[in-house]
N, CA, C and O of each residue as an XYZ file, in Angstrom:
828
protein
N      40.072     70.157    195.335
C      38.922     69.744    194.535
C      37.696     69.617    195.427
O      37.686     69.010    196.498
N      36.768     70.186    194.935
C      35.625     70.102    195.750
C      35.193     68.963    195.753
O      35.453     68.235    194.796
N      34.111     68.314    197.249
C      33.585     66.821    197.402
C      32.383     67.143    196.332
O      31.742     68.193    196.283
N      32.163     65.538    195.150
C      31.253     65.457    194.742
C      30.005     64.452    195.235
O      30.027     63.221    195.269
N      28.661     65.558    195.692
C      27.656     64.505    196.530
C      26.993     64.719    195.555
O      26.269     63.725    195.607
N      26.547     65.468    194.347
C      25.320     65.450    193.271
C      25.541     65.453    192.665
O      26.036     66.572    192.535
N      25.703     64.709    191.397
C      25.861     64.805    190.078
C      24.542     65.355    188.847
O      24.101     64.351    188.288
N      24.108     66.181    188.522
C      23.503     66.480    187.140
C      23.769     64.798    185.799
O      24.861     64.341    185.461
N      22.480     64.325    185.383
C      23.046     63.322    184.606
C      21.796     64.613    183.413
O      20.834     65.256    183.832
N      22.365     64.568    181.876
C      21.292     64.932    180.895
C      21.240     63.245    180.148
O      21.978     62.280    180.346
N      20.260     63.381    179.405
C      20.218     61.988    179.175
C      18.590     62.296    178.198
O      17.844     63.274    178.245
N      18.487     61.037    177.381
C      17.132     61.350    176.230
C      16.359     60.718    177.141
O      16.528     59.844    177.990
N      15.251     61.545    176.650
C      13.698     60.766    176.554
C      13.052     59.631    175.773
O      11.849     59.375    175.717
N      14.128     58.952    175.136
C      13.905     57.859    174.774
C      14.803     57.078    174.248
O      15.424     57.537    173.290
N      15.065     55.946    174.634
C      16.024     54.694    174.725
C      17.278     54.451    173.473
O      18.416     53.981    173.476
N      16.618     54.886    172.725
C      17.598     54.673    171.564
C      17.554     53.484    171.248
O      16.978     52.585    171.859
N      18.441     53.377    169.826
C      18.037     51.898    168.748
C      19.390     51.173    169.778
O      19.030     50.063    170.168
N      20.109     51.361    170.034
C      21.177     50.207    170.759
C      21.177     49.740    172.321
O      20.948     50.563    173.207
N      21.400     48.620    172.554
C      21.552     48.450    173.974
C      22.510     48.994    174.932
O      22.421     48.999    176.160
N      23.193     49.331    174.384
C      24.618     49.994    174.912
C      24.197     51.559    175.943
O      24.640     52.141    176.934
N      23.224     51.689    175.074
C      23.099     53.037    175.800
C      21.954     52.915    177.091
O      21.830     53.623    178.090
N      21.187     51.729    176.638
C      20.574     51.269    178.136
C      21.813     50.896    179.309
O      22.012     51.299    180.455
N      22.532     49.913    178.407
C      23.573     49.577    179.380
C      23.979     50.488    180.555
O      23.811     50.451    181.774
N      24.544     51.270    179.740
C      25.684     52.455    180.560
C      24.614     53.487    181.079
O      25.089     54.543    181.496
N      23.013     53.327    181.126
C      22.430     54.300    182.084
C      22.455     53.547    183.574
O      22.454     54.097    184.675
N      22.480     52.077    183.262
C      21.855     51.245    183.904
C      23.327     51.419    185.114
O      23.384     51.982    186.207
N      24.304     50.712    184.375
C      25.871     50.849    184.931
C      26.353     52.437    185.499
O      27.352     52.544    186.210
N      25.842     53.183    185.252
C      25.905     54.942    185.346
C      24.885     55.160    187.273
O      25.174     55.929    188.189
N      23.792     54.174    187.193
C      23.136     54.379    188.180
C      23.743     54.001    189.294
O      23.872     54.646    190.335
N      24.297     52.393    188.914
C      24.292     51.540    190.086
C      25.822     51.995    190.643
O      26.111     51.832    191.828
N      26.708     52.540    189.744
C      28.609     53.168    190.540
C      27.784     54.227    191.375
O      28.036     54.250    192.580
N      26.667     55.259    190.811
C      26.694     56.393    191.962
C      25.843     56.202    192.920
O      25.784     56.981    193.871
N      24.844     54.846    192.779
C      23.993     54.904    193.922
C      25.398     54.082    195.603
O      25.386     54.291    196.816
N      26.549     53.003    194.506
C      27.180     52.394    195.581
C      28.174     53.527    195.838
O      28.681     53.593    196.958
N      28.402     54.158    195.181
C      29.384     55.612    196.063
C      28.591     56.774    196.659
O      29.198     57.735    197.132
N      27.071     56.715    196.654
C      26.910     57.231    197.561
C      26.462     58.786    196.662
O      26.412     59.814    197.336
N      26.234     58.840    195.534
C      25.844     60.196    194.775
C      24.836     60.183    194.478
O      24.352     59.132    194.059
N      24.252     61.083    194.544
C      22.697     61.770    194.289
C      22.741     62.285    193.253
O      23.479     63.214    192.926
N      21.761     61.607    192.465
C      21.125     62.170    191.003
C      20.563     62.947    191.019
O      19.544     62.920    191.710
N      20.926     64.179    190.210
C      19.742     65.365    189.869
C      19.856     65.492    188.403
O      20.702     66.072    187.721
N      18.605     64.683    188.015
C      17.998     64.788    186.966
C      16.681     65.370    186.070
O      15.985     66.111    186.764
N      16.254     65.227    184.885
C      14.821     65.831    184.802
C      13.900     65.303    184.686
O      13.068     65.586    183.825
N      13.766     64.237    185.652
C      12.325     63.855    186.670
C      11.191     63.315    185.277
O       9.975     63.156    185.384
N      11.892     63.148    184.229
C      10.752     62.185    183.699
C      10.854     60.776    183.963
O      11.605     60.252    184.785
N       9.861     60.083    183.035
C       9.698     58.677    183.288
C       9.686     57.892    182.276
O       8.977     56.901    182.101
N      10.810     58.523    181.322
C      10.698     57.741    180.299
C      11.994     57.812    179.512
O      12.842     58.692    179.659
N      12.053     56.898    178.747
C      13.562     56.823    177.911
C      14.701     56.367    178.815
O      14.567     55.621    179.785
N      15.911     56.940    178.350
C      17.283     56.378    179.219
C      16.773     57.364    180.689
O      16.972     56.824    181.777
N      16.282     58.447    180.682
C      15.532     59.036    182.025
C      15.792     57.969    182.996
O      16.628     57.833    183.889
N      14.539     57.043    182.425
C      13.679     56.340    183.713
C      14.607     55.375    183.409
O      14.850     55.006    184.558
N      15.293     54.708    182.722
C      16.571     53.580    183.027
C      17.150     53.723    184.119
O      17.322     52.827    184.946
N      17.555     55.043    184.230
C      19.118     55.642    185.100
C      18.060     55.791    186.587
O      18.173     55.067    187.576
N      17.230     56.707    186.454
C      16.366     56.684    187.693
C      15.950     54.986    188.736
O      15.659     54.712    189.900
N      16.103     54.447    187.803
C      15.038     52.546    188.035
C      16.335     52.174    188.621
O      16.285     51.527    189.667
N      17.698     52.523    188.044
C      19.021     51.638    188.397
C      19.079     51.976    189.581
O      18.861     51.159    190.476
N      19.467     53.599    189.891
C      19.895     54.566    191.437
C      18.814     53.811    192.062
O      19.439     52.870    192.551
N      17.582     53.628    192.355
C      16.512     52.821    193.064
C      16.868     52.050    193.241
O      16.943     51.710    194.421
N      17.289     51.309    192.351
C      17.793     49.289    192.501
C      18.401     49.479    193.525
O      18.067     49.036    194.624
N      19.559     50.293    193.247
C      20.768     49.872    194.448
C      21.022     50.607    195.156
O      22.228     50.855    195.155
N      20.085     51.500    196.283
C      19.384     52.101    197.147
C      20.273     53.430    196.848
O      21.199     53.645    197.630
N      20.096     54.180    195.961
C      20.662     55.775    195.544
C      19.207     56.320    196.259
O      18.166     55.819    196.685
N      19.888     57.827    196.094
C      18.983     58.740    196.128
C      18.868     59.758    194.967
O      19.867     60.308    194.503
N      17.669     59.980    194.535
C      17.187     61.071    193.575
C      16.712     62.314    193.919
O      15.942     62.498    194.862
N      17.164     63.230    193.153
C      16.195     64.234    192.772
C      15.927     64.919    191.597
O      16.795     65.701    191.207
N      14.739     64.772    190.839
C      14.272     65.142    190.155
C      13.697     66.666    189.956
O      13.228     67.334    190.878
N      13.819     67.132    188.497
C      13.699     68.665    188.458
C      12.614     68.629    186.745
O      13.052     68.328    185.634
N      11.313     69.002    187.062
C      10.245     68.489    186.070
C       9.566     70.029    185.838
O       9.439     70.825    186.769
N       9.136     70.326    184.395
C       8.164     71.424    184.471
C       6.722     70.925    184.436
O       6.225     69.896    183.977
N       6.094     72.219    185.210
C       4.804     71.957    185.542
C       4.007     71.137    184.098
O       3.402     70.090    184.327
N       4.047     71.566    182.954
C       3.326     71.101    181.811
C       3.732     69.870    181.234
O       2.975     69.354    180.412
N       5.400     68.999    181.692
C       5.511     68.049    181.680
C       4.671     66.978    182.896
O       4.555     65.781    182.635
N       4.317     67.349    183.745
C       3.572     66.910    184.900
C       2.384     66.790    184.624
O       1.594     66.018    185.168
N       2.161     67.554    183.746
C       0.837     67.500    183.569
C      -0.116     66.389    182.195
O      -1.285     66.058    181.999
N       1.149     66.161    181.564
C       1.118     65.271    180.706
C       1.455     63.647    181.203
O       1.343     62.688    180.440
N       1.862     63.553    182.551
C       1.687     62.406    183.024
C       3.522     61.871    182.730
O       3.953     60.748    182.992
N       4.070     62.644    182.331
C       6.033     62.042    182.442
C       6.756     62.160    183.376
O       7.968     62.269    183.194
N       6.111     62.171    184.855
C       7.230     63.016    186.378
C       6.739     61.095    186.551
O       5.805     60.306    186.409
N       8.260     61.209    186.975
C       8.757     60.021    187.978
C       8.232     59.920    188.890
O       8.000     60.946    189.530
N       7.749     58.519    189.436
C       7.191     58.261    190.685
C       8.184     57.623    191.906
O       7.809     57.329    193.041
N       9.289     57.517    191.464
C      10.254     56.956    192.231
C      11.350     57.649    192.733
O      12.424     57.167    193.095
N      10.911     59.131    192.731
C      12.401     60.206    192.972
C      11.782     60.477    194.717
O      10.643     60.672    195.143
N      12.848     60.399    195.267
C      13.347     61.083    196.309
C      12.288     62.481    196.773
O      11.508     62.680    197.704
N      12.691     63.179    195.723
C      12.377     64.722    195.595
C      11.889     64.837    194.404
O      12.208     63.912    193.657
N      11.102     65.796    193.870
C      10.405     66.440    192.530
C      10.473     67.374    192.812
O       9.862     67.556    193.864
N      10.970     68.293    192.403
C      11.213     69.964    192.340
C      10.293     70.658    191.115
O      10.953     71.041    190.150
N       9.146     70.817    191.065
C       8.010     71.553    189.992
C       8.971     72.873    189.521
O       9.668     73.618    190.210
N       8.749     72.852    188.242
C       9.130     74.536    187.936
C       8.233     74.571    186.688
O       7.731     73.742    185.930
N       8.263     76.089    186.839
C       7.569     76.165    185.419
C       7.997     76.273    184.155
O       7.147     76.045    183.295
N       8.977     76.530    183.834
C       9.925     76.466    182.475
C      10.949     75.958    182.202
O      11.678     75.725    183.166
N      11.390     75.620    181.012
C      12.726     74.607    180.889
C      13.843     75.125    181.265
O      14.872     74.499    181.522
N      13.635     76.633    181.325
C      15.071     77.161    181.324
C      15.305     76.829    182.929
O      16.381     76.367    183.309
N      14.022     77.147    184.003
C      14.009     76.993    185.474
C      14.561     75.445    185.583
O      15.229     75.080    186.551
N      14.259     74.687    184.634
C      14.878     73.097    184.722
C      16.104     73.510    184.844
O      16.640     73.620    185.946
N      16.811     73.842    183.501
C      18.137     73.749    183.689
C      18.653     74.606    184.947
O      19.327     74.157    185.874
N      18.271     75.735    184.819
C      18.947     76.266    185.736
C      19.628     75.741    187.688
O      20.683     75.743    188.323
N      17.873     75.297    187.917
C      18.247     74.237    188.795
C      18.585     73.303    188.820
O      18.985     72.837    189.887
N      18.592     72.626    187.755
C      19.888     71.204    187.840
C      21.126     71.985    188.168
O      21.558     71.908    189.318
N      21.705     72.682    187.336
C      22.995     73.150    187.162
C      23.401     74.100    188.946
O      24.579     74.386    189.159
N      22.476     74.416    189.861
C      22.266     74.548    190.902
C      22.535     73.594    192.153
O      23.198     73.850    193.158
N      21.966     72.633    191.884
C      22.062     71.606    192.721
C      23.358     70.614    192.518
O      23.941     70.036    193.436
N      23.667     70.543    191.180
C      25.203     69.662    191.052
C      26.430     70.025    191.268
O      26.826     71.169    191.044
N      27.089     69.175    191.684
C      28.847     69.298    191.777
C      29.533     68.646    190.548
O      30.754     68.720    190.410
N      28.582     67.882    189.484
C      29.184     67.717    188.500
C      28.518     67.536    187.567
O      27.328     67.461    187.872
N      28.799     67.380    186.114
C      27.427     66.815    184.794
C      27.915     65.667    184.634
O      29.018     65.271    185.012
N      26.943     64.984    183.954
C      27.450     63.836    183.163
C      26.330     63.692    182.038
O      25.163     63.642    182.426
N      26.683     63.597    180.238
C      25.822     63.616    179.065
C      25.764     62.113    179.128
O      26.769     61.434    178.919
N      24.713     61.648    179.385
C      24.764     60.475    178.562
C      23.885     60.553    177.022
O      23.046     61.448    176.914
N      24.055     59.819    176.125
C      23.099     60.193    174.657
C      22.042     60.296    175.121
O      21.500     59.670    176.031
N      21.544     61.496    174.200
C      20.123     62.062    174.026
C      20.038     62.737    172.739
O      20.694     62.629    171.702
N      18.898     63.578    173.141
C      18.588     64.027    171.578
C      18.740     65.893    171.789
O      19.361     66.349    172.749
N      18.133     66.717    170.835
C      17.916     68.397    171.073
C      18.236     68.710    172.798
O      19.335     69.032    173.251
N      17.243     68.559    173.417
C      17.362     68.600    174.745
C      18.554     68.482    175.459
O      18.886     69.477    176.104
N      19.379     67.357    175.500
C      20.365     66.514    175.971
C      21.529     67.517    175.538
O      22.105     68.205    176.381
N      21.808     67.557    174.340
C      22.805     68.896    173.791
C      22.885     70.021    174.129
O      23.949     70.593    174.366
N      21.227     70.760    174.244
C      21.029     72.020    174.622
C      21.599     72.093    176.246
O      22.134     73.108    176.692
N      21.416     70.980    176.961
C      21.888     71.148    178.711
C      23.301     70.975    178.558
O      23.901     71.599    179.433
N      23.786     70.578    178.052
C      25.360     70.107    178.490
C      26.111     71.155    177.358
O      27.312     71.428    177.362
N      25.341     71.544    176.626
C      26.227     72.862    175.895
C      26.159     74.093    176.761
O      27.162     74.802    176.843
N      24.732     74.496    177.605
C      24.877     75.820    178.205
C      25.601     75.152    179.244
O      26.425     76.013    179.553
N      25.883     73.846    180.212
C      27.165     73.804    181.196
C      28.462     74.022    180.865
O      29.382     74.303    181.633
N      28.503     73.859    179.514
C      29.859     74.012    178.981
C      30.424     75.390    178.638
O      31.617     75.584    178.872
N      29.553     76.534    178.015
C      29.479     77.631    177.980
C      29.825     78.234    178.990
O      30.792     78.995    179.010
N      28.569     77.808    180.667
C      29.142     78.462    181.043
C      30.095     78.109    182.111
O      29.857     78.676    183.178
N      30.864     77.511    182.102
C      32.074     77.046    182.506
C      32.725     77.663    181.714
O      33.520     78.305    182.400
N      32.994     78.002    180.084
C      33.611     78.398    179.211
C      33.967     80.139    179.721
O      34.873     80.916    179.417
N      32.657     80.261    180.706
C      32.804     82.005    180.578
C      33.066     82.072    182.178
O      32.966     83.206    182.645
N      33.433     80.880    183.229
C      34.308     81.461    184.191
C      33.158     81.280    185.271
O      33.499     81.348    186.452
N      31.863     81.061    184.975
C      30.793     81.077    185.893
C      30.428     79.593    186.883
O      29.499     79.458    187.680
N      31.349     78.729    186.565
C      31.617     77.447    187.914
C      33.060     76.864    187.090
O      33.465     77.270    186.001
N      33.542     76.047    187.753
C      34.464     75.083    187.588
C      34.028     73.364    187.878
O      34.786     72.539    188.387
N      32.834     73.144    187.482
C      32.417     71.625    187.747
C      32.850     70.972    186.837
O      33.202     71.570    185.820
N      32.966     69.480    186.917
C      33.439     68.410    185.793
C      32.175     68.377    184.705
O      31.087     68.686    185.192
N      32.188     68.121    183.636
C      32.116     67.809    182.750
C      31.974     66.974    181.936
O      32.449     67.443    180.901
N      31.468     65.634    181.685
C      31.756     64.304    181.083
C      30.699     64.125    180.337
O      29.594     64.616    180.569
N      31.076     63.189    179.113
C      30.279     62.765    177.988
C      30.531     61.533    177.983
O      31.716     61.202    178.032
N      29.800     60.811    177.942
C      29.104     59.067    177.760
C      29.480     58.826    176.319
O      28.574     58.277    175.692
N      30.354     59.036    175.761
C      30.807     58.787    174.426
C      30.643     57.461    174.126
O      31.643     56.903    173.673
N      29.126     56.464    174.327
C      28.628     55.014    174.260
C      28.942     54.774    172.816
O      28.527     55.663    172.071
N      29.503     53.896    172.310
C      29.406     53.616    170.836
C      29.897     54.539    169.899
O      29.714     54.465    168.684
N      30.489     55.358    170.456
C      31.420     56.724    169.880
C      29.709     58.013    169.111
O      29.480     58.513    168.010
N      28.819     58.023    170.726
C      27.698     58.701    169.868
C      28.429     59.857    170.361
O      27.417     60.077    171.026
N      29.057     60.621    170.614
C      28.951     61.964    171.024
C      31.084     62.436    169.946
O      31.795     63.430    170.092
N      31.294     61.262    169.103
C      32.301     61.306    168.401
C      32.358     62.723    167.537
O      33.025     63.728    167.783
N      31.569     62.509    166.598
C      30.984     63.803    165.655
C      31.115     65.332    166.027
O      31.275     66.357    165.365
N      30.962     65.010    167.531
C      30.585     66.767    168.233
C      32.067     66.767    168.471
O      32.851     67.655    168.134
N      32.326     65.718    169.060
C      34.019     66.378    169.563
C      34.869     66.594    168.446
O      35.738     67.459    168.333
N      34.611     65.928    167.825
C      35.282     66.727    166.212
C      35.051     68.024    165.703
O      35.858     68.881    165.344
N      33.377     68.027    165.742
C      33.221     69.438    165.550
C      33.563     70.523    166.574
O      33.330     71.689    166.255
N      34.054     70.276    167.683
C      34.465     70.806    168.547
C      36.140     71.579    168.314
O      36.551     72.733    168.435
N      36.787     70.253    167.925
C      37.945     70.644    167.542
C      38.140     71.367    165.973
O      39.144     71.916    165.519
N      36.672     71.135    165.269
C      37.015     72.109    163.685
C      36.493     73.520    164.463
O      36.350     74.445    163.664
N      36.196     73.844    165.800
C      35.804     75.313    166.043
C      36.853     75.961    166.336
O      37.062     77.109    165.942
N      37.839     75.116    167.255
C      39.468     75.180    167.652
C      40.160     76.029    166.172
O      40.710     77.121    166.033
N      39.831     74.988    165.280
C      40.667     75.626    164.325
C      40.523     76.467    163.743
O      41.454     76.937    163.089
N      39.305     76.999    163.741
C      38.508     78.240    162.830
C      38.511     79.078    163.619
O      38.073     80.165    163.244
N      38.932     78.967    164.850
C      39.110     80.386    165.956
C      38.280     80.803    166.486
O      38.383     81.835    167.149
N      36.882     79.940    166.326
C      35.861     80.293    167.377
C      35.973     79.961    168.815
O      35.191     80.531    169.575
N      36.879     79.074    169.328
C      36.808     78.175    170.929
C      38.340     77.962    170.693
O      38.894     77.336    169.790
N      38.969     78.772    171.935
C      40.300     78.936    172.433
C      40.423     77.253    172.862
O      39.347     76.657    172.903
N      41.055     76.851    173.023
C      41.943     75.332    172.759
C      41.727     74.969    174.417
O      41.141     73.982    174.862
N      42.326     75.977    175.134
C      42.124     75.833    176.462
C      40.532     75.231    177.038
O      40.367     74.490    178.007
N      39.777     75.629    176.397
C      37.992     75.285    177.140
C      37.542     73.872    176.702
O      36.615     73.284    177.258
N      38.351     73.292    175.530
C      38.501     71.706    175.564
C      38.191     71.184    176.738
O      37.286     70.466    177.165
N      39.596     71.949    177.382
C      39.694     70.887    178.758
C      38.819     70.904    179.920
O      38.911     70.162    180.898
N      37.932     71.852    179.714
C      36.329     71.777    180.404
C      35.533     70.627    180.244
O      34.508     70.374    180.876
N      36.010     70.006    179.448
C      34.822     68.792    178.964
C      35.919     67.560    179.194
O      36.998     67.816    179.729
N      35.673     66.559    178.874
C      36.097     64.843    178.957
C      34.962     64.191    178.332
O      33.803     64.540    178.106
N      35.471     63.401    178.172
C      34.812     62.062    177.277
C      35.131     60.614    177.188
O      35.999     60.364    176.352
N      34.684     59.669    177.792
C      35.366     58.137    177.638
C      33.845     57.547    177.254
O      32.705     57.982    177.421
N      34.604     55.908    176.441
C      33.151     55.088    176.522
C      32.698     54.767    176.982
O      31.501     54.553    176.788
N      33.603     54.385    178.337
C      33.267     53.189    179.275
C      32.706     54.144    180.320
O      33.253     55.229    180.515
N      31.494     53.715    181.078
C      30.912     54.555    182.292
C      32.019     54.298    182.759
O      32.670     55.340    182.689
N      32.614     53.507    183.198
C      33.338     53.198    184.739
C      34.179     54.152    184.319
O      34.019     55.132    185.046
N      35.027     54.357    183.474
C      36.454     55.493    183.326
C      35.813     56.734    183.292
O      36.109     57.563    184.153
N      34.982     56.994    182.438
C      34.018     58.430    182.926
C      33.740     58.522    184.537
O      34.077     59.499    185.205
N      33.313     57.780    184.879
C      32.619     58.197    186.925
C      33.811     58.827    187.267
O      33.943     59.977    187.683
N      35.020     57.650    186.977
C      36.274     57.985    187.821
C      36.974     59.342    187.147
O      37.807     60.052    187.709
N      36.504     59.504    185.984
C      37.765     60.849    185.760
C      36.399     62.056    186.210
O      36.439     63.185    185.722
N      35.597     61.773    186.880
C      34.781     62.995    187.499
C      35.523     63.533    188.874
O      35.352     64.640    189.384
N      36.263     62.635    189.280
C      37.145     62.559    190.976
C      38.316     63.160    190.678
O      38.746     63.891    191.570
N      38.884     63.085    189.818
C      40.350     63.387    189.204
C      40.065     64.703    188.288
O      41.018     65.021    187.577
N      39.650     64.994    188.255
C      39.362     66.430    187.440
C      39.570     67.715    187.583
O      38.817     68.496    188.165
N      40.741     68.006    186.984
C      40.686     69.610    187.464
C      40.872     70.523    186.430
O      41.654     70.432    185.484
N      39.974     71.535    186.730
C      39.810     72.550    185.919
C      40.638     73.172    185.788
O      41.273     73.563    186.767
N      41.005     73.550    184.402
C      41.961     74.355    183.453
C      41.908     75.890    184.061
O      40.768     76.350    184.118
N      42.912     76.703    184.498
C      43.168     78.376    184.335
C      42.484     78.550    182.883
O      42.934     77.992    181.883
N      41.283     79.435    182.878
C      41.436     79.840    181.869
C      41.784     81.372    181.695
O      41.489     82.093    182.648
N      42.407     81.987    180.533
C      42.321     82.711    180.541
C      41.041     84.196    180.162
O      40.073     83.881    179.471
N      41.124     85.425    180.560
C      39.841     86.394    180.330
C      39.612     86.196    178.974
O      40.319     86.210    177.966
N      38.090     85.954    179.288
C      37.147     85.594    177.809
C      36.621     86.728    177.730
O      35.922     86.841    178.737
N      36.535     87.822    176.989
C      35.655     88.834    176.416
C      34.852     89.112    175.331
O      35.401     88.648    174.331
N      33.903     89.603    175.083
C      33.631     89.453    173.754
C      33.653     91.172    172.889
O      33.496     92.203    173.543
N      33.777     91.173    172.038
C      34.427     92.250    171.336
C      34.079     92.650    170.434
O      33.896     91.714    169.656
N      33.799     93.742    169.915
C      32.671     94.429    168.414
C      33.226     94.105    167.295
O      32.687     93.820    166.226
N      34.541     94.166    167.625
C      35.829     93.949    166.518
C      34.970     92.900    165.657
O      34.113     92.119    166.070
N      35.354     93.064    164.573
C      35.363     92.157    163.364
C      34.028     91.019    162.804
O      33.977     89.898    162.296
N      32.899     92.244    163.318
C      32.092     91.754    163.549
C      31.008     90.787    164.383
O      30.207     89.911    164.056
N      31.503     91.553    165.904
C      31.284     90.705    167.092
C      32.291     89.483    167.306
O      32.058     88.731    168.252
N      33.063     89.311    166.735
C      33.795     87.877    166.794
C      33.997     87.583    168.532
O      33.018     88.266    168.834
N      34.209     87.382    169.088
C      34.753     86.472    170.087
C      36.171     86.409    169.936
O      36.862     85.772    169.141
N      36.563     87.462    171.166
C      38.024     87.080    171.286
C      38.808     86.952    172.476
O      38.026     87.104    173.414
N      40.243     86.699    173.005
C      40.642     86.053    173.937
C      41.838     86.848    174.383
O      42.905     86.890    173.769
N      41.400     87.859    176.194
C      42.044     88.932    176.076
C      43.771     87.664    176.714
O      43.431     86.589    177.210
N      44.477     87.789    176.673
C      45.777     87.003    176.876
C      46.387     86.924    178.420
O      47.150     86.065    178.863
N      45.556     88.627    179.435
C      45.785     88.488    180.619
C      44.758     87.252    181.408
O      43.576     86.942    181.262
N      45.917     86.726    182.338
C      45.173     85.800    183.539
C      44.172     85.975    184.265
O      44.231     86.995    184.950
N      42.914     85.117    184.415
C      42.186     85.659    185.493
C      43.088     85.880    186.225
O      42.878     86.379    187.330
């Protein structure tokens, strides 16, 4: 298993109606600033963002932040990161988060927050890293998806196997720790296929 020194956190731009989810940015900061992990996040300054950023600070972490130029320019880049990495487009966001980490972690968010931790999952799904995976399932917010996750299982869109790309607990503390213990599933060759109307299908030989 590879050493994890950076973690990717996605996370909203704004706090949400419960405390719980302040909680566990807050509790999310202070396990990786005392083990020693570096946040690479997206360098705003606001919402559960700047919670998780304010915690890693508290308890002397290190950051790095990954911001586009036109968010910068609107006055939302963190003043307390380590590093700020400017790019100019969201996709250059993600891309370099997903660059710089040895692992993800979703905590709730909104459009945004989904859109990052679905293309890590994808592409893990298609063979292109083997990093952990974890969802902040705070208050059972990320419940719904993993269901709908498993009605894709059954409808034959998502082979059963790429489940095990992802994890999910409530509690930060059992999430940090099953980031250490994690190992990625064999999957088998994913191809995609004209058949039956582009469907997506699953050739049966081993990588």
């Amino acid at each position: 298993m590879a050493t994890i020194k950076r973690i990717a956190v996605f996370c909203g731009s704004h706090t949400g109606v419960k405390h719980e989810y302040i909680g566990a940015a807050v509790n999310l900061g202070k396990l990786m600033a005392q083990n020693n992990i570096e946040l690479v996040y997206g360098g705003s300054s606001v919402g559960l963002m700047h919670q998780l950023a304010k915690s890693i600070k508290k308890n002397g972490g290190k950051i790095t932040g990954v911001i586009p130029q036109f968010l910068c320019d609107k006055g939302l880049a963190e003043t307390i990161v380590d590093e700020m990495i400017i790019v100019e487009t969201m996709q250059e966001r993600k891309a370099k988060m997903a660059e710089l980490a040895d692992a993800f972690i979703a905590l709730p968010g909104g459009f945004g927050t989904l859109e990052e931790v679905f293309e890590v999952i994808t592409a893990s799904q298609l063979g292109l890293h083997a990093k952990p995976i974890g969802l902040a399932n705070i208050s059972g917010f990320y419940g719904l998806m993993l269901k709908h996750i498993d009605r894709m299982i059954e409808e034959g869109f998502v082979n059963l196997v790429h489940k095990e790309t992802i994890f999910s607990d409530e509690k930060i503390e059992n999430l940090f720790n099953k980031i250490f213990s994690y190992k990625a599933p064999v999957h088998e060759k994913y191809i995609e296929s004209v058949r039956d109307g582009g469907s997506f299908n699953i050739d049966n030989e081993s990588k």
